[in-house]
C-alpha positions in Angstrom: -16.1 -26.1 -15.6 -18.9 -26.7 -13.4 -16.3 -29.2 -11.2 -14.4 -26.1 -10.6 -17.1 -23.9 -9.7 -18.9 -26.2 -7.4 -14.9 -26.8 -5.6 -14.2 -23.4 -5.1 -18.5 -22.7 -3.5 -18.1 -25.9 -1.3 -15.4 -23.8 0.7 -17.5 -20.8 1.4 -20.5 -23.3 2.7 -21.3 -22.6 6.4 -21.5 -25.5 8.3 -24.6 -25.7 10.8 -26.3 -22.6 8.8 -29.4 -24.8 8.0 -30.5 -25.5 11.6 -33.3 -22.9 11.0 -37.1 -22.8 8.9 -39.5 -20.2 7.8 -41.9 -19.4 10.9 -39.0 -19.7 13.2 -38.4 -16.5 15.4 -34.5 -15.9 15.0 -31.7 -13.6 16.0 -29.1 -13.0 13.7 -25.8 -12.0 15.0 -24.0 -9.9 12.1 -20.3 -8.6 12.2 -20.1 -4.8 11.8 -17.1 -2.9 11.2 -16.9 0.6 11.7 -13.4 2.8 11.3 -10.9 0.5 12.3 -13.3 -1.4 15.2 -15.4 -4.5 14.9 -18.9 -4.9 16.6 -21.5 -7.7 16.9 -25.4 -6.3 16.3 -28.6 -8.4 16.1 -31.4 -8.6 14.7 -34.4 -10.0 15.7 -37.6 -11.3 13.9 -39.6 -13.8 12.5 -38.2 -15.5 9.0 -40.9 -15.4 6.6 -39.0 -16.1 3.2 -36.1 -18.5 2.5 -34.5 -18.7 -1.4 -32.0 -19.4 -3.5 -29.5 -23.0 -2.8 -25.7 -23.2 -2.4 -23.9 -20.5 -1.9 -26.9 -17.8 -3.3 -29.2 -19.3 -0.3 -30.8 -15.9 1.3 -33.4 -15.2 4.4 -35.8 -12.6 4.9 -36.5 -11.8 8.8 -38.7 -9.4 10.1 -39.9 -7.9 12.7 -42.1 -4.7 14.0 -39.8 -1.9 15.1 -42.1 1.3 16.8 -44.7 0.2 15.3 -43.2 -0.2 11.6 -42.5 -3.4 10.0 -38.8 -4.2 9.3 -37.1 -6.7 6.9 -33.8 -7.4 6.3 -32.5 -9.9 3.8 -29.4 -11.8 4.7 -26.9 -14.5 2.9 -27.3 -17.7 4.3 -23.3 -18.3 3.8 -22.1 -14.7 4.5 -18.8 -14.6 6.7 -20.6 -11.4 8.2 -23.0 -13.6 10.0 -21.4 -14.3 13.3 -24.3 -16.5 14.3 -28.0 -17.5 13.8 -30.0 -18.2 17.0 -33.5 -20.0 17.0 -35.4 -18.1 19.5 -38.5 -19.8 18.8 -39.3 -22.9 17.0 -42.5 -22.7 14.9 -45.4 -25.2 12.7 -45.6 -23.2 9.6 -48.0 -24.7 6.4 -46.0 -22.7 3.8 -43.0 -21.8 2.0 -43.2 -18.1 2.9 -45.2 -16.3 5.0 -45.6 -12.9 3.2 -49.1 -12.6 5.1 -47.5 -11.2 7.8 -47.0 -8.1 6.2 -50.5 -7.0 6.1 -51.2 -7.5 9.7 -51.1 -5.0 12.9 -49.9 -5.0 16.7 -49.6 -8.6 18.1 -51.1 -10.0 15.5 -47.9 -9.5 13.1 -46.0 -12.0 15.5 -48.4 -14.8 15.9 -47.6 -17.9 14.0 -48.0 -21.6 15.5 -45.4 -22.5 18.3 -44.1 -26.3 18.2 -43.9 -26.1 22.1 -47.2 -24.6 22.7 -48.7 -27.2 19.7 -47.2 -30.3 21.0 -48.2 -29.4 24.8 -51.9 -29.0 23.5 -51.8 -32.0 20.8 -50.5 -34.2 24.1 -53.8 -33.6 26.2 
């Protein structure tokens, strides 16, 4: 039983969906339909939660939108992803970084850069 469960979920697997980790600034590229049309909208943020394995695997990103904090929860392994782009690569100490939520203004986006960490860690 489990041999035919873990067949049929190896097929749905994204390739190249793992390239990302929590702290990173992302853009997700989603597939929208609408009517009888097809559109491509992103969304922008920070990921501050990753869960789940396999096939269940789900991201939280979020970001500040007028002033109001956004999240949106996304399959890993969805075909309605189009893409995931890594804006910004970051140094994070945890598994999720639900701290975010309590702060305000600019502070709600700062989290350790690897560029900016290796360039000072180099001097």
């Amino acid at each position: 039983m489990n041999a035919v469960i873990n067949e049929i979920t190896e097929e749905q697997l994204q390739p190249g969906r793992e390239k990302f980790k929590v702290g990173d600034g992302v853009r997700v590229h989603t597939r929208v339909k609408e009517g009888n049309k097809e559109r491509i909208q992103v969304f922008a943020g920070i990921v501050i939660a990753r869960k789940g394995s396999g096939i269940h695997e789900t991201f939280t990103v979020r970001r500040i939108s007028f002033g109001e904090g956004v999240e949106r929860v996304f399959p890993v392994h969805s075909p309605s992803i189009d893409k995931v782009e890594v804006d910004r690569e970051s140094i994070t100490m945890r598994a999720r970084m639900y701290y975010l939520r309590d702060r305000i203004g600019k502070a709600a986006n700062k989290v350790k850069e690897k560029r900016i960490f290796e360039a000072s860690k180099h001097k």
